[in-house]
CHARMM-style PDB file with segment names, atoms N, HN, CA, C and O in Angstrom:
ATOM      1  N   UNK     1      17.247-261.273  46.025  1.00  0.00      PROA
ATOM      2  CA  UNK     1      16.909-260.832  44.701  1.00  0.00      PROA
ATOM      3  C   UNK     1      15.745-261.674  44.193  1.00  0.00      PROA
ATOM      4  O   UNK     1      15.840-262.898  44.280  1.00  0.00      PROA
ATOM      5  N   UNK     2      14.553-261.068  43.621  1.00  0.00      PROA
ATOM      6  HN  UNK     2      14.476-260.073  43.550  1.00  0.00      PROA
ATOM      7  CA  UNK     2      13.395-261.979  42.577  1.00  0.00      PROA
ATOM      8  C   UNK     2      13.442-261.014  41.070  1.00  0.00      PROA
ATOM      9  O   UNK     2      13.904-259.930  40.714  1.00  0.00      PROA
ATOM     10  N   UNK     3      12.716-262.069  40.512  1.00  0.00      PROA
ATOM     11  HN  UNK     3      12.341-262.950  40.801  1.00  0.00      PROA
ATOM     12  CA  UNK     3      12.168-261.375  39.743  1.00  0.00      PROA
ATOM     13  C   UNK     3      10.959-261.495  39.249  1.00  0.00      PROA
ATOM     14  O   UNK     3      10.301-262.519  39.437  1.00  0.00      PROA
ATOM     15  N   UNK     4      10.412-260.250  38.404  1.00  0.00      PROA
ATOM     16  HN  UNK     4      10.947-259.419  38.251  1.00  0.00      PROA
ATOM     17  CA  UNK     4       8.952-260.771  38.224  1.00  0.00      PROA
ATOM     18  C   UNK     4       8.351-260.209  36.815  1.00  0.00      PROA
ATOM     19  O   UNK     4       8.464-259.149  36.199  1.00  0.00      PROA
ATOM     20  N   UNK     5       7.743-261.285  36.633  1.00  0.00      PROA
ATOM     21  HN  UNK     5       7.651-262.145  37.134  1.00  0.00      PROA
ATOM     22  CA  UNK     5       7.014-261.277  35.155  1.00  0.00      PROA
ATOM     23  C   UNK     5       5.345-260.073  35.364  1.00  0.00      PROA
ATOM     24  O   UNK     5       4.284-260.060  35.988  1.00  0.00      PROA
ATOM     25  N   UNK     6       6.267-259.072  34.158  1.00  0.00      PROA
ATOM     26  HN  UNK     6       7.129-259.084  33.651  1.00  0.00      PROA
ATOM     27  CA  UNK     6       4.871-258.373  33.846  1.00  0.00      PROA
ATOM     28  C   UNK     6       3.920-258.951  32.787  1.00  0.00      PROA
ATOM     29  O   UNK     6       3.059-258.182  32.358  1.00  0.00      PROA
ATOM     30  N   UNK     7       3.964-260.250  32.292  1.00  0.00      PROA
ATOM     31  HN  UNK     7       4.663-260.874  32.640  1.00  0.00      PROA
ATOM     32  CA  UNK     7       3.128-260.311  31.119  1.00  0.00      PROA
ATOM     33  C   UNK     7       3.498-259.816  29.835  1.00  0.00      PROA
ATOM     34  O   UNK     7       4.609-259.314  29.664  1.00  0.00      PROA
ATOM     35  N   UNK     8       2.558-259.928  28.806  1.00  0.00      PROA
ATOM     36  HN  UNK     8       1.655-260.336  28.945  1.00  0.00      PROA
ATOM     37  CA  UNK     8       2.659-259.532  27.862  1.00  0.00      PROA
ATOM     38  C   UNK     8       1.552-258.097  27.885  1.00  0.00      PROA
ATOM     39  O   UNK     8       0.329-258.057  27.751  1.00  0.00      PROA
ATOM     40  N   UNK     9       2.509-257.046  28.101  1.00  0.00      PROA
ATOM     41  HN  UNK     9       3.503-257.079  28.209  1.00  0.00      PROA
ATOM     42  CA  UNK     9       2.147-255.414  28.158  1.00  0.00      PROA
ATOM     43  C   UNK     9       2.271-255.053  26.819  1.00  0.00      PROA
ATOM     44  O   UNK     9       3.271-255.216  26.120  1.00  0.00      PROA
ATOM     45  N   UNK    10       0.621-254.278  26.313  1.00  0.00      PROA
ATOM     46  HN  UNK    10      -0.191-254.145  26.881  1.00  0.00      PROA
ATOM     47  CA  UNK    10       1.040-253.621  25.580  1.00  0.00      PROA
ATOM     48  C   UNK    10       1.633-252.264  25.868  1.00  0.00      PROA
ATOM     49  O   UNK    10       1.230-251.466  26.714  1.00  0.00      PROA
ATOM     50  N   UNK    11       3.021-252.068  24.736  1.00  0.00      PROA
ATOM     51  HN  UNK    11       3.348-252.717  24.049  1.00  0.00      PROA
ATOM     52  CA  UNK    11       3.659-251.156  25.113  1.00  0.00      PROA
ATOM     53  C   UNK    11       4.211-250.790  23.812  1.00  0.00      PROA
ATOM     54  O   UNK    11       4.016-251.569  22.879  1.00  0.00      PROA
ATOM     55  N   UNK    12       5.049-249.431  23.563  1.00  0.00      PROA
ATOM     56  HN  UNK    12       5.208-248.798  24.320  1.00  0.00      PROA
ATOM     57  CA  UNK    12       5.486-248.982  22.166  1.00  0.00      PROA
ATOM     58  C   UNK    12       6.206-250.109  21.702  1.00  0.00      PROA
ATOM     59  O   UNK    12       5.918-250.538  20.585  1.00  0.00      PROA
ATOM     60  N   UNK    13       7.244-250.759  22.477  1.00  0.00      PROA
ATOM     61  HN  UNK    13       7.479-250.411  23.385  1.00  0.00      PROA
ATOM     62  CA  UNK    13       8.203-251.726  21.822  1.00  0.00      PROA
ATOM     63  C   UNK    13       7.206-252.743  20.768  1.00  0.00      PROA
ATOM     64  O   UNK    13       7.429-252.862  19.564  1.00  0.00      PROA
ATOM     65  N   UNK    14       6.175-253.370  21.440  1.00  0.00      PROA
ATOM     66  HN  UNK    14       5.994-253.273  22.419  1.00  0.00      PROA
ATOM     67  CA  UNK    14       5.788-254.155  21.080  1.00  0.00      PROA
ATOM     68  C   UNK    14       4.353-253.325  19.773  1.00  0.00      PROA
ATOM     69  O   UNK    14       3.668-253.859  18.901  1.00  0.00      PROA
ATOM     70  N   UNK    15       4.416-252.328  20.105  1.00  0.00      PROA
ATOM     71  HN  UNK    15       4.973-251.893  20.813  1.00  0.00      PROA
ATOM     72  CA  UNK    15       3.403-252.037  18.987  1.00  0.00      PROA
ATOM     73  C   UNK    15       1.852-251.782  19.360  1.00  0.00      PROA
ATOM     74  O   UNK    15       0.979-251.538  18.527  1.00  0.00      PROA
ATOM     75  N   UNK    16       1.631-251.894  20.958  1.00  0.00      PROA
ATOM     76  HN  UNK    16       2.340-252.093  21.635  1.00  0.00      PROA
ATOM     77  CA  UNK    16       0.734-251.756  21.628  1.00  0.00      PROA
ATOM     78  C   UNK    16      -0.192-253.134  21.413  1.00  0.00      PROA
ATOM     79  O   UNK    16      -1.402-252.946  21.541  1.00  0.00      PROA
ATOM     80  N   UNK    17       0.179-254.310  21.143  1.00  0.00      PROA
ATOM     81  HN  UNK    17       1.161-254.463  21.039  1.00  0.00      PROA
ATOM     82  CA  UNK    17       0.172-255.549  20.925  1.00  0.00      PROA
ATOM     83  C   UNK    17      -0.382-256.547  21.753  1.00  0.00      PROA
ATOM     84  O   UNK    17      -1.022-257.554  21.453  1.00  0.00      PROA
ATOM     85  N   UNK    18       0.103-255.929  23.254  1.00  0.00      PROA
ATOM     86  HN  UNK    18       0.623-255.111  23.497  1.00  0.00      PROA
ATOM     87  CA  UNK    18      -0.127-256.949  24.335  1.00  0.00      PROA
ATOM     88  C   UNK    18      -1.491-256.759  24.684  1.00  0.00      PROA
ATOM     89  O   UNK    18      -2.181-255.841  24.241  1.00  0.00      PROA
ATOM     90  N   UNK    19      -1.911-257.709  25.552  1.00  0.00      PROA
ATOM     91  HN  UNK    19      -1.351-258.454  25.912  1.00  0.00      PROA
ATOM     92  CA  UNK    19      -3.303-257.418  26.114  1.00  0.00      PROA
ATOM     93  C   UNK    19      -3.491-256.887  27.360  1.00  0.00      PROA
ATOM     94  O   UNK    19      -4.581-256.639  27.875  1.00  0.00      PROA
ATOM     95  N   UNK    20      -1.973-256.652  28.022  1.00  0.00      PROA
ATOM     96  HN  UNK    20      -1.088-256.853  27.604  1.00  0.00      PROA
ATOM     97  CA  UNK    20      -2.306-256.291  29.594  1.00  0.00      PROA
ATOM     98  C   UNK    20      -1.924-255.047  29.306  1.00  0.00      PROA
ATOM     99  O   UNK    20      -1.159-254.724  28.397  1.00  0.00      PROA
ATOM    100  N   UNK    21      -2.640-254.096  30.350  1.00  0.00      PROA
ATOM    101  HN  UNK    21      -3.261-254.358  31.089  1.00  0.00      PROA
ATOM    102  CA  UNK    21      -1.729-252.400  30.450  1.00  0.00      PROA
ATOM    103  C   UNK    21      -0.602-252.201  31.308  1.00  0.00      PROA
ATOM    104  O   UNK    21      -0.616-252.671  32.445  1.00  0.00      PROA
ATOM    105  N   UNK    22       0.600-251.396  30.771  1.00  0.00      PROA
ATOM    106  HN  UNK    22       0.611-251.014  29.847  1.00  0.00      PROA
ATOM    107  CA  UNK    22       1.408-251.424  31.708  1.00  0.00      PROA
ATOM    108  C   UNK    22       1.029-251.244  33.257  1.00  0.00      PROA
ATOM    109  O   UNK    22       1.642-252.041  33.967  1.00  0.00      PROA
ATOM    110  N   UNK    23       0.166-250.385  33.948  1.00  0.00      PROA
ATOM    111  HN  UNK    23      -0.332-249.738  33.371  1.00  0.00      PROA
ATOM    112  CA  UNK    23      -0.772-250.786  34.891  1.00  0.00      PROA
ATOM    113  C   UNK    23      -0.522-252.011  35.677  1.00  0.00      PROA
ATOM    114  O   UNK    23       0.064-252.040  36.758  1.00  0.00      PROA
ATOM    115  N   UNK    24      -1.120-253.231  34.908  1.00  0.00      PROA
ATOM    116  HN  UNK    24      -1.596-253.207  34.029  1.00  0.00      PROA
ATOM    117  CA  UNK    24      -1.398-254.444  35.245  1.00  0.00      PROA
ATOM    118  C   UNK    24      -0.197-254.875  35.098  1.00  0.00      PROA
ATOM    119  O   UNK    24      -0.167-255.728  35.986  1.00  0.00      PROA
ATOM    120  N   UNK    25       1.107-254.900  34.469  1.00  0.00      PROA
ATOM    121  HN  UNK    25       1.083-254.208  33.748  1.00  0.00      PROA
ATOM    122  CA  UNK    25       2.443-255.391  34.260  1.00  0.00      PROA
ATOM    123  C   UNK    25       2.736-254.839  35.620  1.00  0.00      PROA
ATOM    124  O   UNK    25       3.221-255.607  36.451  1.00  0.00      PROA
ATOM    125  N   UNK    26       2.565-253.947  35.848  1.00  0.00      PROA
ATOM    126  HN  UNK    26       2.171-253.323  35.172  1.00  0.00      PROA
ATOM    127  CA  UNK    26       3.281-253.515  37.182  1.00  0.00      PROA
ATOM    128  C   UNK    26       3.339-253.918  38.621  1.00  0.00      PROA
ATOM    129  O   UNK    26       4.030-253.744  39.625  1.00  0.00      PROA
ATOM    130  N   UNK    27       2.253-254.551  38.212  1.00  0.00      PROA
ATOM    131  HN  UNK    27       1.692-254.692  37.396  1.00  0.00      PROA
ATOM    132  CA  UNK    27       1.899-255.340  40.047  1.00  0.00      PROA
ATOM    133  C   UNK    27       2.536-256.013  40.800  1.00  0.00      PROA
ATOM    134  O   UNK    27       2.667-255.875  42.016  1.00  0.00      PROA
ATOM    135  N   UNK    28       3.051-256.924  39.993  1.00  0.00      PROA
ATOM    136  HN  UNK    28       2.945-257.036  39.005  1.00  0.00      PROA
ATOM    137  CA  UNK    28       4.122-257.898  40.243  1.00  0.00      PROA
ATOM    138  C   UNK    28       5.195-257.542  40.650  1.00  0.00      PROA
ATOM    139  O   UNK    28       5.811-258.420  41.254  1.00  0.00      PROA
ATOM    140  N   UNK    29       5.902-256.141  40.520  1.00  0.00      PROA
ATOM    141  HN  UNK    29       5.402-255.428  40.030  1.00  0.00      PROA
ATOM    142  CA  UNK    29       7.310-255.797  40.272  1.00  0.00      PROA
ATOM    143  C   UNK    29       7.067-254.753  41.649  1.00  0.00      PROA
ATOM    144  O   UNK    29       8.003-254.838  42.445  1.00  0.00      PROA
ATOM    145  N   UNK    30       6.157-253.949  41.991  1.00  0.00      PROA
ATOM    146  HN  UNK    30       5.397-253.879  41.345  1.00  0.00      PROA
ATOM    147  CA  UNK    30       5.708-253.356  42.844  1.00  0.00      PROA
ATOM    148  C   UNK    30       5.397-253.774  44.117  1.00  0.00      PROA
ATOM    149  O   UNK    30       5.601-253.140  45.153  1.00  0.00      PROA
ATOM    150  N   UNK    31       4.717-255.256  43.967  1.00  0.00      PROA
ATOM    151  HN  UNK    31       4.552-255.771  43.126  1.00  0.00      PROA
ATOM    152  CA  UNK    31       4.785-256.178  44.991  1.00  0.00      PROA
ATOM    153  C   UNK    31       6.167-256.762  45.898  1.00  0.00      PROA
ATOM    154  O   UNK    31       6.501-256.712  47.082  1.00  0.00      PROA
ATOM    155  N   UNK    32       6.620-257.206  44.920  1.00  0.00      PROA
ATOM    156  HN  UNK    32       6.349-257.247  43.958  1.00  0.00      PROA
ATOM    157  CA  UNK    32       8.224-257.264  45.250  1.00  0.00      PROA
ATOM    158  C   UNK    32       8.580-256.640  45.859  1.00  0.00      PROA
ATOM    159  O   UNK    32       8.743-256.939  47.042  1.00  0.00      PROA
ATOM    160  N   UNK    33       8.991-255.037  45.199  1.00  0.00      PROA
ATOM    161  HN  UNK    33       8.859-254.793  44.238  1.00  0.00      PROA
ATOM    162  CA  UNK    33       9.610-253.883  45.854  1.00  0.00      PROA
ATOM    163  C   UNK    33       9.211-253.753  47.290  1.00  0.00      PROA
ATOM    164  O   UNK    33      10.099-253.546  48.117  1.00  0.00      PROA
ATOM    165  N   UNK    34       7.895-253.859  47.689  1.00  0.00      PROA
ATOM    166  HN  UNK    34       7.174-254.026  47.017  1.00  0.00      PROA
ATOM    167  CA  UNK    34       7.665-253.490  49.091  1.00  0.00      PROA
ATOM    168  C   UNK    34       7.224-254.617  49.626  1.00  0.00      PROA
ATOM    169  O   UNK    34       6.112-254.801  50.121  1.00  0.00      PROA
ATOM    170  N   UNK    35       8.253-255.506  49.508  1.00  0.00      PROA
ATOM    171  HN  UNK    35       9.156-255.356  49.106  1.00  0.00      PROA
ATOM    172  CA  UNK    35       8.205-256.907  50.624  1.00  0.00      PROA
ATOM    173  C   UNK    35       8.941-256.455  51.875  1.00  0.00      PROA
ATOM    174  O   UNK    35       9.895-255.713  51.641  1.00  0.00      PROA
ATOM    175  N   UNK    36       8.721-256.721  53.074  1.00  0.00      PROA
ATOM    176  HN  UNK    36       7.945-257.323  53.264  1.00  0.00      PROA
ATOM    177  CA  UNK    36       9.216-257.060  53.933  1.00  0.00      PROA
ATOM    178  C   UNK    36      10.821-257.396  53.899  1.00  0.00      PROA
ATOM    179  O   UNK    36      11.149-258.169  52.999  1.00  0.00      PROA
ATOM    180  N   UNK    37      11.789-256.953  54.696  1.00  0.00      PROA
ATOM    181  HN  UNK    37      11.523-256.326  55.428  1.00  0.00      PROA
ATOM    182  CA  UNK    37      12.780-257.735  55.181  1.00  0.00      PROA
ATOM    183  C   UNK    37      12.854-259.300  55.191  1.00  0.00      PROA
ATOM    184  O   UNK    37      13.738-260.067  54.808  1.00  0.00      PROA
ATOM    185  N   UNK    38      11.915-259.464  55.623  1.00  0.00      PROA
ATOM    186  HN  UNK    38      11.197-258.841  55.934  1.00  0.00      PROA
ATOM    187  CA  UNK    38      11.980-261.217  55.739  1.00  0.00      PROA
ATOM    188  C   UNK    38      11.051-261.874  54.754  1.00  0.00      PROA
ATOM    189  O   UNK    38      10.341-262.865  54.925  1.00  0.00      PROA
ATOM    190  N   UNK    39      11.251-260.876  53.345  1.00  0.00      PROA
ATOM    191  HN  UNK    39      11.828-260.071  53.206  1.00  0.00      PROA
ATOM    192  CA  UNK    39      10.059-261.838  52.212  1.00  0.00      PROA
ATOM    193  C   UNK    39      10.923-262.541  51.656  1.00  0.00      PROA
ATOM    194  O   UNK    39      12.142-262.515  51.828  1.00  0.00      PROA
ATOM    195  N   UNK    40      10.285-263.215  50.946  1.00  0.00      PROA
ATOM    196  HN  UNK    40       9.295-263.236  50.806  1.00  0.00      PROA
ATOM    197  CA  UNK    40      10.975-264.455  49.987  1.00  0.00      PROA
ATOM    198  C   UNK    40      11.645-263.655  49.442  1.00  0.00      PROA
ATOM    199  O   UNK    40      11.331-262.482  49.239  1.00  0.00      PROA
ATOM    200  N   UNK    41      13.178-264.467  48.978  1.00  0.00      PROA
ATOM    201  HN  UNK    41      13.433-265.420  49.142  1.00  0.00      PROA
ATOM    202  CA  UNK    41      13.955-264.286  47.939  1.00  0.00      PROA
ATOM    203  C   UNK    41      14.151-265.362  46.948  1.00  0.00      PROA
ATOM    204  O   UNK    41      13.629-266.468  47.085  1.00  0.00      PROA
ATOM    205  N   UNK    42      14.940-265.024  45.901  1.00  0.00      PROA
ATOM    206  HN  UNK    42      15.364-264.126  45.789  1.00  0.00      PROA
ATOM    207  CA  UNK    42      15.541-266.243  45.138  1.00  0.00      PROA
ATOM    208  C   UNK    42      14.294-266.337  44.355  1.00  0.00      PROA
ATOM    209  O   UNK    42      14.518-267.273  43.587  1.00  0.00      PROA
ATOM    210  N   UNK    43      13.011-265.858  44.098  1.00  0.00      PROA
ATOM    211  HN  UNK    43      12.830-265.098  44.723  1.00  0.00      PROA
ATOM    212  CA  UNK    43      12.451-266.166  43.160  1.00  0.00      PROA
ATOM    213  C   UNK    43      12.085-265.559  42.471  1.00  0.00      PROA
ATOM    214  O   UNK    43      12.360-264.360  42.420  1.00  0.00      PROA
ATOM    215  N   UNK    44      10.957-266.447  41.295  1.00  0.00      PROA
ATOM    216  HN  UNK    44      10.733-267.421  41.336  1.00  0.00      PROA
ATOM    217  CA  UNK    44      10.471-265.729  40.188  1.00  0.00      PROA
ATOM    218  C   UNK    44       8.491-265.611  40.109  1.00  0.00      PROA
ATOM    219  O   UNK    44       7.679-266.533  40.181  1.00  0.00      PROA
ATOM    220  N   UNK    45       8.256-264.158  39.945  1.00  0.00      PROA
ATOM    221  HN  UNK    45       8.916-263.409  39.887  1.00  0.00      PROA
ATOM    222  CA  UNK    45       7.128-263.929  40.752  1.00  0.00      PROA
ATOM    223  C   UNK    45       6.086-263.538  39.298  1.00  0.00      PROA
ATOM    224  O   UNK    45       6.483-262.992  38.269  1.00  0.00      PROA
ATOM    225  N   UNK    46       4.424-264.090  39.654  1.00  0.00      PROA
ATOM    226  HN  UNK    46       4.102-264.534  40.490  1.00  0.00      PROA
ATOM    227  CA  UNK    46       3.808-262.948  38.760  1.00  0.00      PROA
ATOM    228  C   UNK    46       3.225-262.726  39.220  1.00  0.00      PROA
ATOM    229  O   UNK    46       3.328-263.143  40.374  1.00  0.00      PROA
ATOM    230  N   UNK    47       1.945-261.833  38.900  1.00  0.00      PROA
ATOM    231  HN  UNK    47       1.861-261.495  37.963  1.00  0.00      PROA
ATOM    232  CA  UNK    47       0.327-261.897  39.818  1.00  0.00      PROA
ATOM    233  C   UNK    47       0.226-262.559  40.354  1.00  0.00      PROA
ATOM    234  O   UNK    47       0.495-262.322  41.532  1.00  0.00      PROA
ATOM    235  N   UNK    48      -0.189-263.807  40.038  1.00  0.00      PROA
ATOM    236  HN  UNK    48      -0.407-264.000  39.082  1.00  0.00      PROA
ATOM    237  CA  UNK    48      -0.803-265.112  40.877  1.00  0.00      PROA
ATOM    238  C   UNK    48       0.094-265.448  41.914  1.00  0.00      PROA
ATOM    239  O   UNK    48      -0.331-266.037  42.908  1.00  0.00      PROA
ATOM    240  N   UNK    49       1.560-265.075  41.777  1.00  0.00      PROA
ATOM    241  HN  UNK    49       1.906-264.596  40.970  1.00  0.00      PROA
ATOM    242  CA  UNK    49       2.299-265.384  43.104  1.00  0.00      PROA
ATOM    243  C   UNK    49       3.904-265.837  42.495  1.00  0.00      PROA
ATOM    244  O   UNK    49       4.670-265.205  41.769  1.00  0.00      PROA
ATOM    245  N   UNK    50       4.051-267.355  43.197  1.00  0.00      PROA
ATOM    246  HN  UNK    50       3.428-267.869  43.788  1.00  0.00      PROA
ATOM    247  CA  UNK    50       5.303-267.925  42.152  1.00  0.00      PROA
ATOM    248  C   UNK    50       5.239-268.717  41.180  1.00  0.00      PROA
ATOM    249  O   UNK    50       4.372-269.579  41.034  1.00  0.00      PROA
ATOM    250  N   UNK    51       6.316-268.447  40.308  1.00  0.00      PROA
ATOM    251  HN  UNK    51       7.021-267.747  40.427  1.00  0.00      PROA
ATOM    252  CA  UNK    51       6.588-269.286  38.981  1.00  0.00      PROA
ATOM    253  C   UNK    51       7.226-270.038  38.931  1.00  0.00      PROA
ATOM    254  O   UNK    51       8.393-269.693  39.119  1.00  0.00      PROA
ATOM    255  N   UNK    52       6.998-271.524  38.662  1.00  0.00      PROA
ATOM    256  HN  UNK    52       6.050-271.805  38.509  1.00  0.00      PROA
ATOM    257  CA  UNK    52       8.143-272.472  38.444  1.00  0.00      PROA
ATOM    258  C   UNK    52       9.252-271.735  37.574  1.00  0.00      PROA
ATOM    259  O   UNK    52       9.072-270.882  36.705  1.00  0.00      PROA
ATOM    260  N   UNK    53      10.476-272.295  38.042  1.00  0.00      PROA
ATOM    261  HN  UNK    53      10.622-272.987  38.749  1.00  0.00      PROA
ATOM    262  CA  UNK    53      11.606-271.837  37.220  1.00  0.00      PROA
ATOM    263  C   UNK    53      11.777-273.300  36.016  1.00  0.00      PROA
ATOM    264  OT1 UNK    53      12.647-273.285  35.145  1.00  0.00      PROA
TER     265      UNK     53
END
């Protein structure tokens, strides 16, 4: 299991507020999804890669 940070998306919740497009929120979470069998688990992911917990 990871998880991964989309940023701050603008989106309705927020009022269209954020500066990233859902688009760009998505990368991270998409990346994930089509890891490999043998990708990392246990963490927490954004664009740039991993996030300290």
């Amino acid at each position: 299991m990871n998880a991964a940070d989309p940023g701050y998306c603008a989106t309705d919740l927020n009022g269209h507020s954020g500066p990233r497009t859902p688009t760009q929120g998505a990368v991270a979470a998409v990346r994930l999804a089509t890891l490999p069998a043998d990708g990392p688990t246990a963490g927490f992911f954004d664009d740039e890669g991993t996030v300290p917990w």
